[in-house]
C-alpha positions in Angstrom: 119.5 153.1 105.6 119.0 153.8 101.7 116.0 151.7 100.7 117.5 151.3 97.7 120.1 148.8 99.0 118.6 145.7 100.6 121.0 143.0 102.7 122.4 139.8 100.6 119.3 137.2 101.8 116.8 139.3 100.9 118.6 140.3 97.0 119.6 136.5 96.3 115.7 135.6 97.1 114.9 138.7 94.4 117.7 137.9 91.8 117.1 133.9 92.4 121.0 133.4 92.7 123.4 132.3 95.9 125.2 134.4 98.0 128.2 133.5 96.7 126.7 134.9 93.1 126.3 138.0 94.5 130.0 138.6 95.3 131.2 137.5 92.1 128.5 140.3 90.7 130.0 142.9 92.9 133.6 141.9 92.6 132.8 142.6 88.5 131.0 145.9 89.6 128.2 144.8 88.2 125.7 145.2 91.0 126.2 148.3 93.3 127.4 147.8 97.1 127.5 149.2 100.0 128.6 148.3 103.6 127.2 149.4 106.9 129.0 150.5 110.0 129.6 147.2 111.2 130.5 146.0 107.5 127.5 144.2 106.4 127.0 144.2 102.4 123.9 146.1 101.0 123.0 145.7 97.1 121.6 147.8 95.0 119.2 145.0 93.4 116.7 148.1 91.5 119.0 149.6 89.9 121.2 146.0 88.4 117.4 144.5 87.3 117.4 148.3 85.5 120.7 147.7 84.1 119.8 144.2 82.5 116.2 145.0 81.5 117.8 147.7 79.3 120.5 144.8 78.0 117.7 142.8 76.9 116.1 145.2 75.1 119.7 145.2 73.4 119.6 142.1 72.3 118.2 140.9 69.0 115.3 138.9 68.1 116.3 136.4 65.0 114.2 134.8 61.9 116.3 132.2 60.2 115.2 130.4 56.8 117.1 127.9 54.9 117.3 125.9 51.8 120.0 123.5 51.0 120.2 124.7 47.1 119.6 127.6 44.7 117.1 125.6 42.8 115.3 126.2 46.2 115.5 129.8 46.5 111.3 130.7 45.4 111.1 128.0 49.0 113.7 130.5 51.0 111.7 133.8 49.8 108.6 131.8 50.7 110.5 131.4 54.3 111.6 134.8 54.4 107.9 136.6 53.5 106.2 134.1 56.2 108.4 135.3 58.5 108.6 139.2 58.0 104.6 138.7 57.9 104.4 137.2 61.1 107.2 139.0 63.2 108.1 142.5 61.2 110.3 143.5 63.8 112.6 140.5 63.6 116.0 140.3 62.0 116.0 138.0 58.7 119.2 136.3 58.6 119.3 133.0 55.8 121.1 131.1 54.7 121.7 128.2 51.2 123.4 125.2 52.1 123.5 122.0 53.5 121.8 121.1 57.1 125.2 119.4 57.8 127.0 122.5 57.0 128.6 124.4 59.9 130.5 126.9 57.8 127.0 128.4 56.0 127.5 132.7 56.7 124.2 132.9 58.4 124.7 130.1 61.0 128.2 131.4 61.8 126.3 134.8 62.4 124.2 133.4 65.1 126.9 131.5 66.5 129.3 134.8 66.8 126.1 137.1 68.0 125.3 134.5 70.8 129.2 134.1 71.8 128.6 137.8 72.3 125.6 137.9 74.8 123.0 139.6 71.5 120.2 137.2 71.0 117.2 136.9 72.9 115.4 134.5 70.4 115.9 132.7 67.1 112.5 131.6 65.0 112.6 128.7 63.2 110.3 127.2 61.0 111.4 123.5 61.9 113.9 122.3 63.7 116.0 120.9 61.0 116.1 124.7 59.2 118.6 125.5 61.7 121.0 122.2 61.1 120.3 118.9 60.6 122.9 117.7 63.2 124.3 119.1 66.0 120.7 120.9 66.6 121.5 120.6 70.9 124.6 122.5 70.5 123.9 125.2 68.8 120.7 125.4 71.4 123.1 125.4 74.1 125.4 127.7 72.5 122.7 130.0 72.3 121.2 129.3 75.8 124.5 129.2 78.0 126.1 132.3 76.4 123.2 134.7 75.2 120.9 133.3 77.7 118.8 133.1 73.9 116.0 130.4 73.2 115.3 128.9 70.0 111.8 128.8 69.1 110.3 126.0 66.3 107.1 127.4 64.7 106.3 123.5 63.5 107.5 120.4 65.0 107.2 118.1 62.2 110.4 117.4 59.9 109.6 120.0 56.5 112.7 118.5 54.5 111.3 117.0 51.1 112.7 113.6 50.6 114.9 114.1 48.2 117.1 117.0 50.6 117.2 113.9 53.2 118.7 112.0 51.0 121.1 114.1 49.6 122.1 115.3 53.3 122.9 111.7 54.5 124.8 110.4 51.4 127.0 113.9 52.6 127.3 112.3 55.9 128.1 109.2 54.4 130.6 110.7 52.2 132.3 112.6 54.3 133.1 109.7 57.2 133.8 107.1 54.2 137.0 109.7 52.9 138.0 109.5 56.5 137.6 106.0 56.6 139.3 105.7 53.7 142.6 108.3 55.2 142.6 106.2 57.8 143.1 103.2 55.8 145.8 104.9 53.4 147.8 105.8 56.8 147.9 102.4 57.8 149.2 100.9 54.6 151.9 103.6 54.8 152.7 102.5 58.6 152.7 99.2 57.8 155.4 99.6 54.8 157.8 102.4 56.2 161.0 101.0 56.7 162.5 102.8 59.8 159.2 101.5 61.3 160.0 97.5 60.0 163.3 98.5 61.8 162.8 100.3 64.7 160.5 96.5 65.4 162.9 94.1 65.2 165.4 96.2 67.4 
């Protein structure tokens, strides 16, 4: 027997995955199989931890800085020196805009490099650097598809007052124009005519 291949009891115990797991890897080729004489399925476990050692060394390592305005931007270079300083092998990817704003460049980077299995770790200086709401999602967007992890250099809230502020009258803004559509939609219901008559028949 090639003591390269091992039987599937032995590789789930090694990979910490079911049986089951195991088949779906070989049925997408990527672990290699083989069978004995009496048909028994032998994996190639060495060479698949090879394979995805070398995919994680693929994979990049992220800094991400934000500020929510260009008055801001000697804060973002601040951000963006502190964090070559500290990990100088790290991609810099940044970012000016609100932390309620899903459609900043930078953050739709991450998103689209984690959809694609490429990050092994985001750096954050806080938490709310990365969005203000919606922080779990993006962690599990990160997590469930890239198998990433986000790490928070400082757990305490860094937003100055004032970008607080001006984040939740956006919140505040945006769900009283939706309010408000709602509203508008209603009135027009309420006054259509085919509708008046379409009720009494």
């Amino acid at each position: 027997m090639n003591k390269e291949f091992i039987p599937p009891r032995e590789a789930s115990k090694i990979l910490g995955v079911h049986a089951q797991t195991l088949y779906r890897y070989e049925e997408c080729g990527l672990i290699e199989t083989i069978r004995t004489p009496g048909g028994k399925r032998l994996y190639n476990v060495k060479d698949y931890l090879l394979k995805q050692s070398s995919v994680i060394d693929e994979k990049l390592n992220i800094c991400y800085c934000r500020v929510s305005t260009n008055g801001q931007k000697s804060d973002l270079e601040r951000q963006i020196k502190y964090m070559k300083e500290r990990y100088p092998s790290y991609k810099i990817i940044s970012d000016i805009g609100s932390g309620i704003n899903f459609k900043r460049k930078g953050l739709r980077e991450i998103i689209v490099l984690a959809k694609n299995n490429k990050i092994n770790k985001v750096v954050i200086a806080y938490k709310d650097r990365l969005c203000r709401i919606g922080y779990e999602m993006i962690e599990y967007i990160i997590n469930s598809f890239s198998d990433g992890e986000i790490i928070i250099e400082n757990q305490i809230n860094s937003s100055p007052e004032e970008e607080i502020v001006k984040d939740l009258l956006q919140i505040i803004t945006v769900f009283s124009a939706r309010v408000n559509g709602l509203r508008s939609y209603s009135h027009m219901l309420k006054n259509d005519d085919k509708i008046k008559q379409y009720k009494k028949t």
